[in-house]
PDB file with SEQRES, HELIX, SHEET and CRYST1 records, atoms N, CA, C and O in Angstrom:
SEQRES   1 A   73  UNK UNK UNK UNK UNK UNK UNK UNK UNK UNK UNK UNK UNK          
SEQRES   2 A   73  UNK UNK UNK UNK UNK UNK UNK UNK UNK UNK UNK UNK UNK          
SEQRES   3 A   73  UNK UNK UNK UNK UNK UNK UNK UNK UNK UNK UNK UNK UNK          
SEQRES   4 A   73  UNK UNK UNK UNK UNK UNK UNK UNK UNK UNK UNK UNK UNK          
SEQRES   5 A   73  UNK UNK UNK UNK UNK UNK UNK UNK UNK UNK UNK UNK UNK          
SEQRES   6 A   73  UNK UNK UNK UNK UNK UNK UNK UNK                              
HELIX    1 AA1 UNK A    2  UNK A   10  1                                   9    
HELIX    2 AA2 UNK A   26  UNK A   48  1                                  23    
HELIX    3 AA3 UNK A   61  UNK A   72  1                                  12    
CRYST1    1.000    1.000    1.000  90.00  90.00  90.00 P 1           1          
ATOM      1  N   UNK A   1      10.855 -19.808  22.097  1.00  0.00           N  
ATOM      2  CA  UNK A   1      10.495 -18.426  21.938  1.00  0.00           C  
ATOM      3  C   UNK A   1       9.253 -18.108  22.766  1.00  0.00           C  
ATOM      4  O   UNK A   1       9.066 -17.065  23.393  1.00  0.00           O  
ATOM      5  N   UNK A   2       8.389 -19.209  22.676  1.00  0.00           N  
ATOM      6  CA  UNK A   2       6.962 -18.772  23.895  1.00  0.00           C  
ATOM      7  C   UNK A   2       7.261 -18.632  24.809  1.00  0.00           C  
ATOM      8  O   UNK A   2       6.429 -17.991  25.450  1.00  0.00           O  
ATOM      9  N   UNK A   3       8.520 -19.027  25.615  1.00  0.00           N  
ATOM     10  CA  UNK A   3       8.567 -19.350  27.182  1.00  0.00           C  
ATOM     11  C   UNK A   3       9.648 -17.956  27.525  1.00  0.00           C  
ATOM     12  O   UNK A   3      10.010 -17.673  28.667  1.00  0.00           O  
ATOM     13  N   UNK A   4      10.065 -17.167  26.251  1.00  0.00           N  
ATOM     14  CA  UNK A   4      10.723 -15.919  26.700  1.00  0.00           C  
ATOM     15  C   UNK A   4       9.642 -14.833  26.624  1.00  0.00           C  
ATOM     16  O   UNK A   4       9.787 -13.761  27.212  1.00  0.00           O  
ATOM     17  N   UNK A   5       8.474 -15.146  25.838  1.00  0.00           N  
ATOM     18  CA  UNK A   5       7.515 -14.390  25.581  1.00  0.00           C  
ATOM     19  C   UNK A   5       7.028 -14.515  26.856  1.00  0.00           C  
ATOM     20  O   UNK A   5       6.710 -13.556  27.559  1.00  0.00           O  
ATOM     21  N   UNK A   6       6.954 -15.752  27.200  1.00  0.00           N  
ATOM     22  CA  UNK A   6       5.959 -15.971  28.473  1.00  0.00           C  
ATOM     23  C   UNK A   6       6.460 -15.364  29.838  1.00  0.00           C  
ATOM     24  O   UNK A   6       5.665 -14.998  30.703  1.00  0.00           O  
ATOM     25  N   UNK A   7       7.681 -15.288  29.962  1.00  0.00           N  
ATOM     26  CA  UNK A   7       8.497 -15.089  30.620  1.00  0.00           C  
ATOM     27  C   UNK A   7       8.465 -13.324  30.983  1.00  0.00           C  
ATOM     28  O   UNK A   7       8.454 -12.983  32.166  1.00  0.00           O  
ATOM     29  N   UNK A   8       8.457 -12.638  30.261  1.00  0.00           N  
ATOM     30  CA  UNK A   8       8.383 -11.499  29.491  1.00  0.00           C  
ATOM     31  C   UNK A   8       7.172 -10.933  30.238  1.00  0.00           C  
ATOM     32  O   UNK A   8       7.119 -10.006  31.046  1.00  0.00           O  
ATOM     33  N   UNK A   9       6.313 -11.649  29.806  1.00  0.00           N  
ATOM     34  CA  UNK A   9       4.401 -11.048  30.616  1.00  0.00           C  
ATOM     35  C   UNK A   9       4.291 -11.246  31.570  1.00  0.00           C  
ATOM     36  O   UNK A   9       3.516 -10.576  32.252  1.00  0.00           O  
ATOM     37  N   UNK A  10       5.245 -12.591  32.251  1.00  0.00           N  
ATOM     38  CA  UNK A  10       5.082 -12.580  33.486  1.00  0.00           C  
ATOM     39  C   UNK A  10       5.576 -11.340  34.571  1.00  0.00           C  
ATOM     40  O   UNK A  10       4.907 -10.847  35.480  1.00  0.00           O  
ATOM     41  N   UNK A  11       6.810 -11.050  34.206  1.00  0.00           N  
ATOM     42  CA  UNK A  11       7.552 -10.400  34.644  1.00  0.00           C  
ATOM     43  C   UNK A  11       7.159  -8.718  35.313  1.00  0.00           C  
ATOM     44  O   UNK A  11       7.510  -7.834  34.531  1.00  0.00           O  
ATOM     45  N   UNK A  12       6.663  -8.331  36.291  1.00  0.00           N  
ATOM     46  CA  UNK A  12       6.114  -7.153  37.126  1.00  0.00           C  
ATOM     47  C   UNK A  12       6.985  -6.423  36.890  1.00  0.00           C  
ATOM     48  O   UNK A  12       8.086  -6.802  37.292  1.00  0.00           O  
ATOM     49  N   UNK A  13       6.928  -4.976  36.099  1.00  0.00           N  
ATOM     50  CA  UNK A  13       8.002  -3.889  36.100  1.00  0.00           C  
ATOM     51  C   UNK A  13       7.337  -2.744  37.381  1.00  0.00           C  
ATOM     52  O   UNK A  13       6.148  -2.426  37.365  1.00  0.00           O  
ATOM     53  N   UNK A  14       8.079  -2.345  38.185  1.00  0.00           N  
ATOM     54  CA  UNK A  14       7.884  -1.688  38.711  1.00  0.00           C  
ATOM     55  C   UNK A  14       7.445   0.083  38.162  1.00  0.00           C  
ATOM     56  O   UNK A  14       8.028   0.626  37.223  1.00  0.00           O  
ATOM     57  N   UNK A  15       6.967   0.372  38.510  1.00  0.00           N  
ATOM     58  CA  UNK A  15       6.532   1.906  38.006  1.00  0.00           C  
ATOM     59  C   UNK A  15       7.094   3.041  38.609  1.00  0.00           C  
ATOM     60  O   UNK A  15       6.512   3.477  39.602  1.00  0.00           O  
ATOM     61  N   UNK A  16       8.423   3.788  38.092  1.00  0.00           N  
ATOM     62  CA  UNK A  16       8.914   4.284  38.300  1.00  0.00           C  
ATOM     63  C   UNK A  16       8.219   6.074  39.074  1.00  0.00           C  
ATOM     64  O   UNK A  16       7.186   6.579  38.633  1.00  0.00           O  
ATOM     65  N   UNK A  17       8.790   6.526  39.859  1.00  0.00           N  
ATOM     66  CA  UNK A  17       7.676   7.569  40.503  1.00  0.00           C  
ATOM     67  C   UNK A  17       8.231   8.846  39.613  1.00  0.00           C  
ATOM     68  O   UNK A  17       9.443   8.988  39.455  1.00  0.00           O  
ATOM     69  N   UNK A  18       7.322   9.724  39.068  1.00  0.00           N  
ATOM     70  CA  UNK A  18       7.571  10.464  38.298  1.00  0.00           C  
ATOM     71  C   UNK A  18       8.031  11.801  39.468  1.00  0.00           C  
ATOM     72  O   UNK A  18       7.681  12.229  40.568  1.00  0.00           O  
ATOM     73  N   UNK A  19       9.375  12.182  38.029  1.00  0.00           N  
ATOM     74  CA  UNK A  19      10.322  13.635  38.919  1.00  0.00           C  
ATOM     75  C   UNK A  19       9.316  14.723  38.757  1.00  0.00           C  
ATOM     76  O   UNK A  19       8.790  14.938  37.665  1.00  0.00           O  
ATOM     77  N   UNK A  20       8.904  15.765  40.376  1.00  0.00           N  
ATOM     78  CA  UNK A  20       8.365  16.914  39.681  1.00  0.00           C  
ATOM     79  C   UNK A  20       8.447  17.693  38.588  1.00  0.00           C  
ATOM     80  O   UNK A  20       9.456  18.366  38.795  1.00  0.00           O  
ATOM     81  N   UNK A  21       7.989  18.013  37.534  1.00  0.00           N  
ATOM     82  CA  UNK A  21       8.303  18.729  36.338  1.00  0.00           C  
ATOM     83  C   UNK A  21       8.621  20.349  37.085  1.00  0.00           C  
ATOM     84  O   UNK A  21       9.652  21.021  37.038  1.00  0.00           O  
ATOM     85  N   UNK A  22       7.380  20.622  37.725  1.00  0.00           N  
ATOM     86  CA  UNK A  22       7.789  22.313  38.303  1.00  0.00           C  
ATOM     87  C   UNK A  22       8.059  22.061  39.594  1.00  0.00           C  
ATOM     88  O   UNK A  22       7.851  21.069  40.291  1.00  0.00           O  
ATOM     89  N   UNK A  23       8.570  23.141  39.819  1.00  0.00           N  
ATOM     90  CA  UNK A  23       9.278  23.109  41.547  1.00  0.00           C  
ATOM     91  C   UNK A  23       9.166  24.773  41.531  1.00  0.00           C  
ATOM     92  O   UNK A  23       8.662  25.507  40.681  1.00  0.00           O  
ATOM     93  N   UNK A  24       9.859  25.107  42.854  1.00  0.00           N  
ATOM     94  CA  UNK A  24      10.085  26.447  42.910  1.00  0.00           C  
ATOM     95  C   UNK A  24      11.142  27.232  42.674  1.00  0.00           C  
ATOM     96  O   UNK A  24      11.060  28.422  42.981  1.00  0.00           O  
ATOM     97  N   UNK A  25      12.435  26.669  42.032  1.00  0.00           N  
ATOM     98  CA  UNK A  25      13.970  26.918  41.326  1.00  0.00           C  
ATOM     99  C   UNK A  25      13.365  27.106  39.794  1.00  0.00           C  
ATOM    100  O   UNK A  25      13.626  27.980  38.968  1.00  0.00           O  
ATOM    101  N   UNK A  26      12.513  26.039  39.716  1.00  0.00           N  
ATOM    102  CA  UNK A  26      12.236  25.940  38.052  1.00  0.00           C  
ATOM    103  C   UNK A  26      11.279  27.331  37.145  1.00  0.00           C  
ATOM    104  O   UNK A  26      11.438  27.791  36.015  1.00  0.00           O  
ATOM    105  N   UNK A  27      10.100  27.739  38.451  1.00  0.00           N  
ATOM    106  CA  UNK A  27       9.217  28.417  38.500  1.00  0.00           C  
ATOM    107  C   UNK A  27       9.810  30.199  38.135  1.00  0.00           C  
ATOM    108  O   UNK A  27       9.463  31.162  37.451  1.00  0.00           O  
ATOM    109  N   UNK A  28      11.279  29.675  39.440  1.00  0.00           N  
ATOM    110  CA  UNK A  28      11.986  31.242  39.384  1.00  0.00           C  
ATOM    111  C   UNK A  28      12.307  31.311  37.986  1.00  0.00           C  
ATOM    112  O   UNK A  28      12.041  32.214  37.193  1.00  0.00           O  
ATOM    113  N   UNK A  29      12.895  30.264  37.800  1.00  0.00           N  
ATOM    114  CA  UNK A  29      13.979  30.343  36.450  1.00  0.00           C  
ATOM    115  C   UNK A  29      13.085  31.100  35.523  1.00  0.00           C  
ATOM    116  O   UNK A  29      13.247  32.245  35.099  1.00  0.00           O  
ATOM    117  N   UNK A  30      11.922  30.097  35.237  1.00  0.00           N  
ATOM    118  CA  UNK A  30      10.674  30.362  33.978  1.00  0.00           C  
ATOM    119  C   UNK A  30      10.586  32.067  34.470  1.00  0.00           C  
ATOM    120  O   UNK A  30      10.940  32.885  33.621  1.00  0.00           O  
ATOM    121  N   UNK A  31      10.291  32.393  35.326  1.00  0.00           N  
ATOM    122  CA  UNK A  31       9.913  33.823  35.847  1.00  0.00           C  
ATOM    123  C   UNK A  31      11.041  35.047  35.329  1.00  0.00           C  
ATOM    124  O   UNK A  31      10.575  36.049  34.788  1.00  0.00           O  
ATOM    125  N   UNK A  32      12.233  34.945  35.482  1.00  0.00           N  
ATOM    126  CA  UNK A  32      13.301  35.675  34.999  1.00  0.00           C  
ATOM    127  C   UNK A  32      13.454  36.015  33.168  1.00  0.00           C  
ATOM    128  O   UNK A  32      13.617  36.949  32.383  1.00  0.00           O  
ATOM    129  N   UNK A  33      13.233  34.255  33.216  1.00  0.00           N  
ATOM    130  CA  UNK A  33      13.596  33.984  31.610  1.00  0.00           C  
ATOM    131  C   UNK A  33      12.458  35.178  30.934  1.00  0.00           C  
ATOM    132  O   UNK A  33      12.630  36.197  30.266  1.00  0.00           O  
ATOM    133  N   UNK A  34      11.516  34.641  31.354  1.00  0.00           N  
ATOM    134  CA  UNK A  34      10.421  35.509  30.590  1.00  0.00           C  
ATOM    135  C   UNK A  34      10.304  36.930  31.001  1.00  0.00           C  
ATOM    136  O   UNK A  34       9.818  37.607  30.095  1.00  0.00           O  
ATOM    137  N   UNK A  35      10.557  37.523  31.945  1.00  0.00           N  
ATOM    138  CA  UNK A  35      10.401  39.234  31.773  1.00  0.00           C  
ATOM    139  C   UNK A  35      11.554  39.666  31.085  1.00  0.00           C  
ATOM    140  O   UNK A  35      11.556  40.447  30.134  1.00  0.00           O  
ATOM    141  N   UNK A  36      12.944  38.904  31.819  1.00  0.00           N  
ATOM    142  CA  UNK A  36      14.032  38.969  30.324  1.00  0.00           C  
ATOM    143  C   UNK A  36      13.603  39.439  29.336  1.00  0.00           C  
ATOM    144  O   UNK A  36      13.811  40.589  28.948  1.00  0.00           O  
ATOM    145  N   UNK A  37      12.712  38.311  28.606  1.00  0.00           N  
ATOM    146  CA  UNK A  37      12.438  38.223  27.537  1.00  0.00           C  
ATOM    147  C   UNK A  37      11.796  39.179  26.871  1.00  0.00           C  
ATOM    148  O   UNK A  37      12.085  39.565  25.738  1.00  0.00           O  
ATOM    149  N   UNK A  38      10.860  39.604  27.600  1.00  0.00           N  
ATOM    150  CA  UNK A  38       9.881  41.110  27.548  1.00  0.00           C  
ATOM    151  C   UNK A  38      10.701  42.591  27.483  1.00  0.00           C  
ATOM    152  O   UNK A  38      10.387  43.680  27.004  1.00  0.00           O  
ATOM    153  N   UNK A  39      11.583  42.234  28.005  1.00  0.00           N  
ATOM    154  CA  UNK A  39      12.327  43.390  28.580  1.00  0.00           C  
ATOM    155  C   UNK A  39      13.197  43.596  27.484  1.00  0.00           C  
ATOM    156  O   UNK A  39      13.326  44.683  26.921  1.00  0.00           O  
ATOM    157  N   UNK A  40      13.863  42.441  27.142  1.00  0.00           N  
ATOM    158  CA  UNK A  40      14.950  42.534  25.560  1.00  0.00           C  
ATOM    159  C   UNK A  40      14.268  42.709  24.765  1.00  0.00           C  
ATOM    160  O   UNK A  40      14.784  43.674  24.202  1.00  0.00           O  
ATOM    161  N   UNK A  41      12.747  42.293  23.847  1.00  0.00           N  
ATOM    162  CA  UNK A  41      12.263  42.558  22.921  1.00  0.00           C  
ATOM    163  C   UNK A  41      11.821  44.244  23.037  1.00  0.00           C  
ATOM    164  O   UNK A  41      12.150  45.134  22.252  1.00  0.00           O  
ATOM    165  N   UNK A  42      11.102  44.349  24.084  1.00  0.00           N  
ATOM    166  CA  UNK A  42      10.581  45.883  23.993  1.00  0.00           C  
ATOM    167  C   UNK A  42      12.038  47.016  23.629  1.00  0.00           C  
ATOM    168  O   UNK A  42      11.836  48.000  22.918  1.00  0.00           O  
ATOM    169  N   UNK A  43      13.179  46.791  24.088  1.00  0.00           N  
ATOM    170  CA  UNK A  43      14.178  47.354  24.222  1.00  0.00           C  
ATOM    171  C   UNK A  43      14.496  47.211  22.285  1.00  0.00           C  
ATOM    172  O   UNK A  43      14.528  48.241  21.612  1.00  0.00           O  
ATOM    173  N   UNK A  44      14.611  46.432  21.923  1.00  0.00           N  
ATOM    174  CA  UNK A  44      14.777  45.899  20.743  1.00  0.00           C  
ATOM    175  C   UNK A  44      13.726  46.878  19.596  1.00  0.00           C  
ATOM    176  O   UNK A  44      14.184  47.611  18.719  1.00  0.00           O  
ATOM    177  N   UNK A  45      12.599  46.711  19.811  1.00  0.00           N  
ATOM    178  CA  UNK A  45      11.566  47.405  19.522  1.00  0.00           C  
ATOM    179  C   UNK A  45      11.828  48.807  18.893  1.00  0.00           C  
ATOM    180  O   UNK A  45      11.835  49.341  17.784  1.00  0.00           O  
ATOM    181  N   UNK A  46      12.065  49.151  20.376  1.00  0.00           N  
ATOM    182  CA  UNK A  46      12.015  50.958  20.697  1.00  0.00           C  
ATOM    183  C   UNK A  46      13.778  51.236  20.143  1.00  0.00           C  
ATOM    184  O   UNK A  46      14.138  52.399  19.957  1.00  0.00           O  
ATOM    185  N   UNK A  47      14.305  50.619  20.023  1.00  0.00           N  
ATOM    186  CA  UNK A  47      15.812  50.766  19.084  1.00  0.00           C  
ATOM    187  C   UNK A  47      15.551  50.767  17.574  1.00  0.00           C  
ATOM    188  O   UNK A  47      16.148  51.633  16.935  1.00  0.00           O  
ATOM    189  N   UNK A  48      14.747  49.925  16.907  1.00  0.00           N  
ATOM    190  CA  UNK A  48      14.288  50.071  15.910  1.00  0.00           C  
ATOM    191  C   UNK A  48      13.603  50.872  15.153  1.00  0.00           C  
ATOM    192  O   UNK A  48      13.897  51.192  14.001  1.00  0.00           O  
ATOM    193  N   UNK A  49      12.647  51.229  15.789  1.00  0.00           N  
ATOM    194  CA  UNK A  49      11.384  52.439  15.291  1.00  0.00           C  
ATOM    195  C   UNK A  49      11.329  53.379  16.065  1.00  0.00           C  
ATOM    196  O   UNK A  49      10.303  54.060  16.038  1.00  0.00           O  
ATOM    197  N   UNK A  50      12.342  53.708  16.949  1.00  0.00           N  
ATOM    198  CA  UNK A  50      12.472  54.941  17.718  1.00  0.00           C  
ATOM    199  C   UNK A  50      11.306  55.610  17.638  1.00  0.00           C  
ATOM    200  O   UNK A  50      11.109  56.537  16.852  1.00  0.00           O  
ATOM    201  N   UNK A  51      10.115  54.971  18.814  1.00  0.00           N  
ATOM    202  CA  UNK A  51       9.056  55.587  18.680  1.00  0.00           C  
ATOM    203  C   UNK A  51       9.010  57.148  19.786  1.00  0.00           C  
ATOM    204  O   UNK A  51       9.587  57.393  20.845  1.00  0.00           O  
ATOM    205  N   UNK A  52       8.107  57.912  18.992  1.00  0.00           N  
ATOM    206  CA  UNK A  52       8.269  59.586  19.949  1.00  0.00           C  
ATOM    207  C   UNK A  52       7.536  59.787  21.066  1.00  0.00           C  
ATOM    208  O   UNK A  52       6.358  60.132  21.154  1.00  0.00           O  
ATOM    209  N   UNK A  53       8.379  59.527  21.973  1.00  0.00           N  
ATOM    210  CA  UNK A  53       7.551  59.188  23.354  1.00  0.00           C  
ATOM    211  C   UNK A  53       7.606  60.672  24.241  1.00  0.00           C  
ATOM    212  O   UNK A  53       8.006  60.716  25.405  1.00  0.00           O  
ATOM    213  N   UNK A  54       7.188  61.724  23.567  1.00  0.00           N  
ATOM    214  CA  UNK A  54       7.073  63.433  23.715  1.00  0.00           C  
ATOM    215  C   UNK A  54       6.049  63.387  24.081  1.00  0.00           C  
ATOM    216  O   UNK A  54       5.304  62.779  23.312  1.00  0.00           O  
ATOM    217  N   UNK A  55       5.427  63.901  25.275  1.00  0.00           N  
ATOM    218  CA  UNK A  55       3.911  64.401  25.688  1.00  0.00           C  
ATOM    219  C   UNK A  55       3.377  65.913  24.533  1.00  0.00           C  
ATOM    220  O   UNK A  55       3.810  67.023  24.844  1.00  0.00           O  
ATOM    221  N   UNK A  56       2.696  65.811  23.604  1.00  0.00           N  
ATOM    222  CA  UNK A  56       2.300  67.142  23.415  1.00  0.00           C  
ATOM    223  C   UNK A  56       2.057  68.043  24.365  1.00  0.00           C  
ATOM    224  O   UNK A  56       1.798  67.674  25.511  1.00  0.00           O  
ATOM    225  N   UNK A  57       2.121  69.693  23.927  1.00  0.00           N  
ATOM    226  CA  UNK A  57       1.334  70.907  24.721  1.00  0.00           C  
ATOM    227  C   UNK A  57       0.197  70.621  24.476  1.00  0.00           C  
ATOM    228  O   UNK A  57      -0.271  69.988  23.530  1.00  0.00           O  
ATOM    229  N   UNK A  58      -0.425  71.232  25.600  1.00  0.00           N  
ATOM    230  CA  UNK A  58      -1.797  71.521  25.532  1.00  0.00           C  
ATOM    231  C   UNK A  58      -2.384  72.591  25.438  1.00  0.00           C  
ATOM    232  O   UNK A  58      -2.231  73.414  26.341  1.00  0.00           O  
ATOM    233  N   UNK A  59      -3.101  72.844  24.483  1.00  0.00           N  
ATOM    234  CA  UNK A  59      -4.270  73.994  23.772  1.00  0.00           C  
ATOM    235  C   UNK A  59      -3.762  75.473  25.279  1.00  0.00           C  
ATOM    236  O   UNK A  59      -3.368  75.030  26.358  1.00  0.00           O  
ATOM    237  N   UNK A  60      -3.820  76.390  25.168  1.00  0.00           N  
ATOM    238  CA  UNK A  60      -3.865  77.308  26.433  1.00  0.00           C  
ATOM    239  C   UNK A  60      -5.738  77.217  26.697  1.00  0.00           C  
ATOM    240  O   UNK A  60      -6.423  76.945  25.711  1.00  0.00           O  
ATOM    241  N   UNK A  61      -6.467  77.474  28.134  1.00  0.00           N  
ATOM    242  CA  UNK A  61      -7.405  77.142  28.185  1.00  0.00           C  
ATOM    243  C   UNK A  61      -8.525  78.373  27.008  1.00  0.00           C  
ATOM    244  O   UNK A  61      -9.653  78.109  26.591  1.00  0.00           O  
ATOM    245  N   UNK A  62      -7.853  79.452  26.787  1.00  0.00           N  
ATOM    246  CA  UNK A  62      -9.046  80.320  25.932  1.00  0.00           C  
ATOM    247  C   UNK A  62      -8.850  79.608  24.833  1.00  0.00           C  
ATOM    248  O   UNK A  62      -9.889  79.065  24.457  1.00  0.00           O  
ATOM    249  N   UNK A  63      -7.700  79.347  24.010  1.00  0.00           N  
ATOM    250  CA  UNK A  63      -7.816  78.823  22.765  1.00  0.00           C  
ATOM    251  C   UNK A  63      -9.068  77.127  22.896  1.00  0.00           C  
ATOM    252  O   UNK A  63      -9.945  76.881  22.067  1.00  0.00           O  
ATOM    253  N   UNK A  64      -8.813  76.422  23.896  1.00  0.00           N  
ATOM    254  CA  UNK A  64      -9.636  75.616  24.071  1.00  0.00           C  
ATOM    255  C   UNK A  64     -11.098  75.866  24.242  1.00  0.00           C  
ATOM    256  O   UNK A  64     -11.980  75.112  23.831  1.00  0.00           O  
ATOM    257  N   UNK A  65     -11.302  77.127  24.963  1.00  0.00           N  
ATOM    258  CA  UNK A  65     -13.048  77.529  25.055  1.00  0.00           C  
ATOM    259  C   UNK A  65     -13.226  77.829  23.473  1.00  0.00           C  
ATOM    260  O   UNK A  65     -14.341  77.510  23.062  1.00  0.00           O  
ATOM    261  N   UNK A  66     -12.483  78.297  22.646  1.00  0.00           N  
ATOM    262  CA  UNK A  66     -12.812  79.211  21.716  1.00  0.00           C  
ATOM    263  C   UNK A  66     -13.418  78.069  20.779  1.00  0.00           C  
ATOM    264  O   UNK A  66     -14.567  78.079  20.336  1.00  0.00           O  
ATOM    265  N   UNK A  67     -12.635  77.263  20.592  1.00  0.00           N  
ATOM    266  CA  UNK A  67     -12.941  75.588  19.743  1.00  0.00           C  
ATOM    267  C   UNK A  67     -14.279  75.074  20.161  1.00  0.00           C  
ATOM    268  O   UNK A  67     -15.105  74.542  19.419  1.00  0.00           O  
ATOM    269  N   UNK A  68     -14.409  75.340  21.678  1.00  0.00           N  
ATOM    270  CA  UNK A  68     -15.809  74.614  21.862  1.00  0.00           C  
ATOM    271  C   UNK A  68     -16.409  75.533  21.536  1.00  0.00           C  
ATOM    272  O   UNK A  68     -16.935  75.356  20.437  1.00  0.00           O  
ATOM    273  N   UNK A  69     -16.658  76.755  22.097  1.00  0.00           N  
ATOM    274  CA  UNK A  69     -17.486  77.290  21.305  1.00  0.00           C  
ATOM    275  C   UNK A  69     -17.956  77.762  19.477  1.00  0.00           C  
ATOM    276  O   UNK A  69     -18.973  78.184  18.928  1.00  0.00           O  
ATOM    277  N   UNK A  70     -16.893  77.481  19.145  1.00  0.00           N  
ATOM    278  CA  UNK A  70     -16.828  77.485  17.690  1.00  0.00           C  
ATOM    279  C   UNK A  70     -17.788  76.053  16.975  1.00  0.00           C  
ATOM    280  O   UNK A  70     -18.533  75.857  16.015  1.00  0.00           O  
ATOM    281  N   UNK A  71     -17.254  75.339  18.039  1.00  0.00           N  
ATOM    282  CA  UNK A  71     -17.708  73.716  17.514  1.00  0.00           C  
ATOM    283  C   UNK A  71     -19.366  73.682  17.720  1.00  0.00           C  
ATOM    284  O   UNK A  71     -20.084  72.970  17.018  1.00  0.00           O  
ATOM    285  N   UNK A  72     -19.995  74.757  19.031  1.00  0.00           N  
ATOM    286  CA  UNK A  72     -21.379  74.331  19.067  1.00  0.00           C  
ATOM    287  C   UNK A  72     -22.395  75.092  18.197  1.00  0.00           C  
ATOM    288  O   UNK A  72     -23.497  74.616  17.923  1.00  0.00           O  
ATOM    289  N   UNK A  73     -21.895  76.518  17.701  1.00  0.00           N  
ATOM    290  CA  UNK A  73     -22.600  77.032  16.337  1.00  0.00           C  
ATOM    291  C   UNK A  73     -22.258  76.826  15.058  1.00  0.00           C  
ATOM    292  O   UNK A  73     -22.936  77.310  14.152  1.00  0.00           O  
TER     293      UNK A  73                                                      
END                                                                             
């Protein structure tokens, strides 16, 4: 059993060269996936709580002087 042990430690494993994790296929992919992703939730969102995306009117400009001036006495 020592001499398989021994055998064992002797033995040089080579060190395998590590695969790029990112590249520029991988980068696209991640890039799509995620505005996708942005893009389906917000959509998702605004289906749900149908938020009111209406610009109000605005004051006509005398009714607006009239407020400020109301507001400074």
């Amino acid at each position: 059993m020592r001499k398989a042990m021994a055998a064992k430690a002797t033995t040089k494993s080579v060190p395998k060269t590590p695969k790029p994790s990112m590249g520029t296929p991988s980068m696209t992919l991640s890039f799509i996936v995620s505005i996708s992703s942005l893009l389906l939730g917000a959509s998702i969102v605004h289906n749900m709580f149908k938020p009111d995306l209406t610009i109000p009117e605005l004051d006509p400009v005398e009714q607006a002087s009239e407020k400020i001036e109301s507001a400074r006495s």
